[in-house]
DSSP file (Angstrom, degrees, kcal/mol; ACC not computed):
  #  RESIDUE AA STRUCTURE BP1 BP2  ACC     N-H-->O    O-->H-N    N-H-->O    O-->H-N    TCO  KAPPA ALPHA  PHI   PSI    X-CA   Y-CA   Z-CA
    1    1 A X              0   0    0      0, 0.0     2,-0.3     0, 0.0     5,-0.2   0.000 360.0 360.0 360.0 152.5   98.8  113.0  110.5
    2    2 A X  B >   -A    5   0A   0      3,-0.8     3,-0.7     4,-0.0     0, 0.0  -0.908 360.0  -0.9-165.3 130.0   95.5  114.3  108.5
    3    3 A X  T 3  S-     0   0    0      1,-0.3     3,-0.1    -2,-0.3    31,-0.0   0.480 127.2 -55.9  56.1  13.0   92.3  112.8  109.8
    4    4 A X  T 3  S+     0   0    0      1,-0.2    31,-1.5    30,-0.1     2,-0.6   0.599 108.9 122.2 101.2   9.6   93.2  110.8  112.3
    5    5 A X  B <   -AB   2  34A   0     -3,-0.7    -3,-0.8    29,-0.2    29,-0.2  -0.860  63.8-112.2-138.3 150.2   95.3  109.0  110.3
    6    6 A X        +     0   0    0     27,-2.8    26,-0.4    -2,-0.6     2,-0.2  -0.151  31.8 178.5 -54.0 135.7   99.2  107.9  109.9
    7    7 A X        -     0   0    0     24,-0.2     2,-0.3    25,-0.1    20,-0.0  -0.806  10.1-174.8-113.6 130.8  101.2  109.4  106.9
    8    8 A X        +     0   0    0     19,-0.2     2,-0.4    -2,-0.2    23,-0.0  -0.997  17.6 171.8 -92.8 161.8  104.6  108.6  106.5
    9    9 A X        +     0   0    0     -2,-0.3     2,-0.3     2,-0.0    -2,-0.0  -0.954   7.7 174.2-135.6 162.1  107.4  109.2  104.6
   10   10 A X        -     0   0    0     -2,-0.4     2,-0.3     2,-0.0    -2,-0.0  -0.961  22.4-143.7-148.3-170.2  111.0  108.4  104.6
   11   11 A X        +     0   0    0     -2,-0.3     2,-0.2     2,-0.0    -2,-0.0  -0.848  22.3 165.2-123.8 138.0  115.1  108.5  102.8
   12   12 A X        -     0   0    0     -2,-0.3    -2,-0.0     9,-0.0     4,-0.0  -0.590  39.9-121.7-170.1 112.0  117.1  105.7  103.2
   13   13 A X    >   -     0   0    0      1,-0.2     3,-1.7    -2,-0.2     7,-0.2  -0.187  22.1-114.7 -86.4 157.0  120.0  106.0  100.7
   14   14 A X  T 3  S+     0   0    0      1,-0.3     3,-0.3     2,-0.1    -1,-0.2   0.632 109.4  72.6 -69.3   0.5  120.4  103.0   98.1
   15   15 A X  T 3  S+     0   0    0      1,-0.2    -1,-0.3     2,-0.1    -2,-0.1   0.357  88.2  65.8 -69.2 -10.9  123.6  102.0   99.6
   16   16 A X    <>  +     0   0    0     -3,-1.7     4,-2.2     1,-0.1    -1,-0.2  -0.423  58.5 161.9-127.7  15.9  121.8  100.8  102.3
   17   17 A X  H  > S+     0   0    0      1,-0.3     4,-2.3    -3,-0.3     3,-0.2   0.845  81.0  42.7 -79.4 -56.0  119.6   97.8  100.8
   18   18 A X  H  > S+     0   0    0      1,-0.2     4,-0.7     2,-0.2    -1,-0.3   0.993 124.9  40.4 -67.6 -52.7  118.7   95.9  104.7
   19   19 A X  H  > S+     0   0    0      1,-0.2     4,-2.2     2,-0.2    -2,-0.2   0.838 113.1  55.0 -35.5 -43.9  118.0   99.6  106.1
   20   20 A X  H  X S+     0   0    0     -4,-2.2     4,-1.6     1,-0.2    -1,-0.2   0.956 114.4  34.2 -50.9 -60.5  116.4  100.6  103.1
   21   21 A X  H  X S+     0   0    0     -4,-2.3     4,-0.9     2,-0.2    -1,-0.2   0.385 110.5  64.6 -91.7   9.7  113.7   97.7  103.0
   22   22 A X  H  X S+     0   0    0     -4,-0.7     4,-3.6     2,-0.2    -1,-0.2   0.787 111.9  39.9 -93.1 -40.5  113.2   97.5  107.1
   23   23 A X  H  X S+     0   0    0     -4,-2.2     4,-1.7    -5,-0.3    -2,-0.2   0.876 110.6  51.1 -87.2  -5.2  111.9  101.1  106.8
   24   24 A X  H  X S+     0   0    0     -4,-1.6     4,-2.1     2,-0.2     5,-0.5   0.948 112.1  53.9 -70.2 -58.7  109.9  100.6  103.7
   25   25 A X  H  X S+     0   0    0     -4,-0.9     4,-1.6     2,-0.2     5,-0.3   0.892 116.0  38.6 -24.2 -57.8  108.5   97.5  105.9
   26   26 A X  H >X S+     0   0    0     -4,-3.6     3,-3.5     1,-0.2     4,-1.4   0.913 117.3  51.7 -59.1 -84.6  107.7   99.8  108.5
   27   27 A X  H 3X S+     0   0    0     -4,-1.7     4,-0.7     1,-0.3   -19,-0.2   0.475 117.0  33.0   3.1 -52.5  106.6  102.5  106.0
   28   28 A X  H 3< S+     0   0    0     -4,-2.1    -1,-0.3     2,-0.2    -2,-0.2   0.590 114.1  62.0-104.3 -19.0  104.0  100.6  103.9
   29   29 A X  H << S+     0   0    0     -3,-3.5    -2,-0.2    -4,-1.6     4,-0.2   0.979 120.2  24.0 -84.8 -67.8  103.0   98.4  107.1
   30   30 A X  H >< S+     0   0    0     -4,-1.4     3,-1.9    -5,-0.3    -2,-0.2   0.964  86.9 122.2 -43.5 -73.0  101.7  102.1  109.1
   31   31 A X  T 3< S+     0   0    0     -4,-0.7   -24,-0.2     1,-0.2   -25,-0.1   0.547  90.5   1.0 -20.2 105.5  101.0  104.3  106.1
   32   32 A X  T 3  S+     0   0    0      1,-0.4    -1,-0.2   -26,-0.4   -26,-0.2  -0.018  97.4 138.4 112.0 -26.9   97.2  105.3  106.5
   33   33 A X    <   -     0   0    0     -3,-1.9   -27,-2.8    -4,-0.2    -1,-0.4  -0.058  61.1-104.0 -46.8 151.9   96.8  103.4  109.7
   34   34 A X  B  >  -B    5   0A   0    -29,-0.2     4,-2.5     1,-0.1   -29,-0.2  -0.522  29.0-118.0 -59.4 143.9   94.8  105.1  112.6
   35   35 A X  H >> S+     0   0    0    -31,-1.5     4,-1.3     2,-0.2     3,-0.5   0.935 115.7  54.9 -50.6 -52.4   96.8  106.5  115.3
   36   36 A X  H >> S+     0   0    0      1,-0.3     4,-1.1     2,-0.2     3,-0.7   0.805 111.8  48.4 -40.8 -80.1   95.3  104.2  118.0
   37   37 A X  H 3> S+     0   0    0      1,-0.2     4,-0.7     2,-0.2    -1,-0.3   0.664 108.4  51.6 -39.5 -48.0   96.4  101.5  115.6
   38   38 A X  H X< S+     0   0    0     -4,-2.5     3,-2.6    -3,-0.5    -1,-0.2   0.942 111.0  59.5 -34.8 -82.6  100.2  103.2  115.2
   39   39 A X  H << S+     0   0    0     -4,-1.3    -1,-0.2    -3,-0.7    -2,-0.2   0.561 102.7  42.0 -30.8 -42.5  100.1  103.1  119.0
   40   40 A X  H 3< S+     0   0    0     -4,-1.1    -1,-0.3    -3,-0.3    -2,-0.2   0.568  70.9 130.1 -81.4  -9.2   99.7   99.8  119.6
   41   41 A X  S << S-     0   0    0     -3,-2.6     2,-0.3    -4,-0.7    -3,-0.0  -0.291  76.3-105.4 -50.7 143.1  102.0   98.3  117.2
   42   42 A X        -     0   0    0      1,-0.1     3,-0.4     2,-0.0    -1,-0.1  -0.728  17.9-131.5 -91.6 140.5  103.8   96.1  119.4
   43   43 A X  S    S+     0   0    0     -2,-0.3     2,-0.7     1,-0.2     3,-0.3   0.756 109.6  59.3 -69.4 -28.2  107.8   97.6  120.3
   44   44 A X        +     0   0    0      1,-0.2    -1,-0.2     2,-0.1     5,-0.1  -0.436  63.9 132.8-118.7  54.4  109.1   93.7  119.4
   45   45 A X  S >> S+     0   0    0     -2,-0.7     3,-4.5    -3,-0.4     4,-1.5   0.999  75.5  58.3 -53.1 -67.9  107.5   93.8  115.5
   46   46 A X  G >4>S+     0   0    0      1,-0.3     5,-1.5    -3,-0.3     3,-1.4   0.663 108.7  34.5 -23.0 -80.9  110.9   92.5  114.9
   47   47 A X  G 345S+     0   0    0      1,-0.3    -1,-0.3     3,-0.2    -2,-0.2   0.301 114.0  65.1 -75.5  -1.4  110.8   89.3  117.0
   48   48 A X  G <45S+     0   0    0     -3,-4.5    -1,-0.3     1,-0.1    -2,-0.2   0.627 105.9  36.9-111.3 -10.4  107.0   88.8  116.2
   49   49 A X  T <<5S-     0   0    0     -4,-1.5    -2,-0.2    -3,-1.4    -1,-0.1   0.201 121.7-104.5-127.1  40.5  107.1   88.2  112.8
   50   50 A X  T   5S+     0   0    0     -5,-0.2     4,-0.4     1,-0.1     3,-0.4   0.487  85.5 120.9 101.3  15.7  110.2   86.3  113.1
   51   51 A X     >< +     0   0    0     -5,-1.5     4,-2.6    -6,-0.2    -4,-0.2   0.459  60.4  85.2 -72.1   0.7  113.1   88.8  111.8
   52   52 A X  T  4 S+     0   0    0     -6,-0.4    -1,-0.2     1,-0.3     3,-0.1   0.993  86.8  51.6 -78.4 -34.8  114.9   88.6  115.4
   53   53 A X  T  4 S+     0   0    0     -3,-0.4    -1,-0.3     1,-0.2    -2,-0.1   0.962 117.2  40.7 -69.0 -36.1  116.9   85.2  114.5
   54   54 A X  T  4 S+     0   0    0     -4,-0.4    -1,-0.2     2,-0.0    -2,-0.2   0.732 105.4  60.1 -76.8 -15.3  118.3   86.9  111.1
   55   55 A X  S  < S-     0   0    0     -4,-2.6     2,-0.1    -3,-0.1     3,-0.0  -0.573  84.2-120.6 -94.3 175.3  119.3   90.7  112.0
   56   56 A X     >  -     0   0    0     -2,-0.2     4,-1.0     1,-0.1     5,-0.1  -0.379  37.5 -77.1 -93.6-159.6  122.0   91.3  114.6
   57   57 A X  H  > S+     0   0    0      1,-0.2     4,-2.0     2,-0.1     5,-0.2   0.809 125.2  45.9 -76.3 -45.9  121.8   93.1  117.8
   58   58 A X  H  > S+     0   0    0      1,-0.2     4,-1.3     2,-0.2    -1,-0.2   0.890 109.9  44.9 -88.7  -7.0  122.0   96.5  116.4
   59   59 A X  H  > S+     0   0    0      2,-0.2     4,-5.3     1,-0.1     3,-0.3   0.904 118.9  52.9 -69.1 -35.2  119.3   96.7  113.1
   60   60 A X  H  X S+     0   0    0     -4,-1.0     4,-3.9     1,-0.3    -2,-0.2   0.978 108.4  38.5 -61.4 -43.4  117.3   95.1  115.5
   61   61 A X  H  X S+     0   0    0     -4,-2.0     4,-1.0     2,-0.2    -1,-0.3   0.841 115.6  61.0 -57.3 -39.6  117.7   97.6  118.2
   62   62 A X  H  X S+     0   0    0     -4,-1.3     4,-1.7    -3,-0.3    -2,-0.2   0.931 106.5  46.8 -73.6 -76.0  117.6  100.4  115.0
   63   63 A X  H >< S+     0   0    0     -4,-5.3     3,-3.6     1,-0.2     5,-0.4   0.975 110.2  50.9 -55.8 -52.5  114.0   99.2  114.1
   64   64 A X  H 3X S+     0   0    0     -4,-3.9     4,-3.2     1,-0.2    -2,-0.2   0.776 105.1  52.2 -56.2 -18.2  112.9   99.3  117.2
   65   65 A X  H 3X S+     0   0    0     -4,-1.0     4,-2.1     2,-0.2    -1,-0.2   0.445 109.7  54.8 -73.0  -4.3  114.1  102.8  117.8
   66   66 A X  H XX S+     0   0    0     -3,-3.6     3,-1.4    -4,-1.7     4,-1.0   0.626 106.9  48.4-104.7 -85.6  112.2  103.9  114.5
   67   67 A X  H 3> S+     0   0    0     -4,-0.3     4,-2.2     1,-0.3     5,-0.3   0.660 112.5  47.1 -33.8 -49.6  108.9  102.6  115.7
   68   68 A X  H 3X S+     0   0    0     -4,-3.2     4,-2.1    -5,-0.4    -1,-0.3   0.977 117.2  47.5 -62.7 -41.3  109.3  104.3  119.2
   69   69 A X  H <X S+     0   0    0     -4,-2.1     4,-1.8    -3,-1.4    -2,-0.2   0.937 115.5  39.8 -64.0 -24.7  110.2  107.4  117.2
   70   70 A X  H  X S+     0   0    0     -4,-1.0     4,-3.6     1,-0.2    -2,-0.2   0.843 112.9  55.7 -77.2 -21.2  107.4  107.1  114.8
   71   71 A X  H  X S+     0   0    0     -4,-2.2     4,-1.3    -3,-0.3    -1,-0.2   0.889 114.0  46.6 -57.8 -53.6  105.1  106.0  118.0
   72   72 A X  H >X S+     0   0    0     -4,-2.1     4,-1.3    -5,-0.3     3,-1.0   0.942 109.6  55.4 -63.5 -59.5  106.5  109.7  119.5
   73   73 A X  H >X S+     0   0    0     -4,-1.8     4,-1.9     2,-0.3     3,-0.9   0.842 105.7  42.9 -34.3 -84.1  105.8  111.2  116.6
   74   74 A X  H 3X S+     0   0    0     -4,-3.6     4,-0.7     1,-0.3    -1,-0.3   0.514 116.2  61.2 -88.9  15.7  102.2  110.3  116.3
   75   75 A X  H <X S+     0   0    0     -4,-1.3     4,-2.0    -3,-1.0    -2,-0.3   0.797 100.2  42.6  24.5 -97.0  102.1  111.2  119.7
   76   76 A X  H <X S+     0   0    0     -4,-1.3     4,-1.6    -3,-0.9    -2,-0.2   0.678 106.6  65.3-109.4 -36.4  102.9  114.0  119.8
   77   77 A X  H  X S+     0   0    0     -4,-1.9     4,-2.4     1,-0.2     5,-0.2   0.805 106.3  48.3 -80.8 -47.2  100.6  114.8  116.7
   78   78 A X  H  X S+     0   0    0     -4,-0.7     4,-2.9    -3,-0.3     5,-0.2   0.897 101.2  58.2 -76.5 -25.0   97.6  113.9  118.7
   79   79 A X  H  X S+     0   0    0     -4,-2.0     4,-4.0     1,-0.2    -2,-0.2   0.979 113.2  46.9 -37.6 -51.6   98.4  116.0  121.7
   80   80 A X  H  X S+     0   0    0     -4,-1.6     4,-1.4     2,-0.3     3,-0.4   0.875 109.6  44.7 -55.3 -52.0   98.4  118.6  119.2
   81   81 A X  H  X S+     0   0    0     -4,-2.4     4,-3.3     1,-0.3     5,-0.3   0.920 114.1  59.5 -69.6 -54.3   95.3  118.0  117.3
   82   82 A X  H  X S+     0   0    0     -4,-2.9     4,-1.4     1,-0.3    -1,-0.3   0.759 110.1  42.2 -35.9 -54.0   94.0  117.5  121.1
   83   83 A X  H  X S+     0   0    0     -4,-4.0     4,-2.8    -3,-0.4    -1,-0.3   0.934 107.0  56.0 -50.0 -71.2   94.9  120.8  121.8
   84   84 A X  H  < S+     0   0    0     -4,-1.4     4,-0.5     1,-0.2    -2,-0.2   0.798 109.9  47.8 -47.7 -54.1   93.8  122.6  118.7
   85   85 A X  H  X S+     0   0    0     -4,-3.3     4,-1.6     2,-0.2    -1,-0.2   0.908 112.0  51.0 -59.3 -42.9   90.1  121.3  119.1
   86   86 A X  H >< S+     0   0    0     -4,-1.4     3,-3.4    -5,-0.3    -2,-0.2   0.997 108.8  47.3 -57.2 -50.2   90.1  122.3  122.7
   87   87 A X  T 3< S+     0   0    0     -4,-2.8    -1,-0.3     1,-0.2    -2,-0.2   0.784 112.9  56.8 -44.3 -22.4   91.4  126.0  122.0
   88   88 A X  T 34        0   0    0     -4,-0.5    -1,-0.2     1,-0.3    -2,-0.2   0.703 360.0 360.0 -84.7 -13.7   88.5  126.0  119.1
   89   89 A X    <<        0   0    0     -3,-3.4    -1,-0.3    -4,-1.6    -2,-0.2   0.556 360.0 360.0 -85.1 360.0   85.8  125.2  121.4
């Protein structure tokens, strides 16, 4: 995070082509968002913009475990920041 706001990046080897493009989805969908906004991303992206009927049980289950990590993530990013300011004061 830098300014309150969402950077990511990821790897996703080209072998990989449905993996590939669910975390560039994710990827380009966050990138730059405010945390709040990160935070709220609803856990069932999948099933809200209509992906649930085409993936199986486990990509779906896959994205959702990368949004709750990237949710931990920035998380865990604010704590920090949260921290930092107090210790400065």
């Amino acid at each position: 995070m830098k300014d309150d706001r969402v950077h990511l990046e990821a790897d996703v080897p080209r072998n990989s082509p449905t993996v590939r493009g669910l975390v560039t989805l994710l990827v380009q969908g966050l990138e730059g968002a405010a945390a709040t906004e990160v935070l709220a991303a609803p856990d069932d992206l999948i099933e809200q913009i209509g992906l649930s009927q085409t993936l199986g049980m486990t990509r779906r289950q896959g994205v959702q475990g990368m949004i709750r990590r990237i949710k931990q993530a920035v998380q865990s990013g604010l704590t920090a920041a949260r921290s930092e300011v107090r210790n400065a004061v």
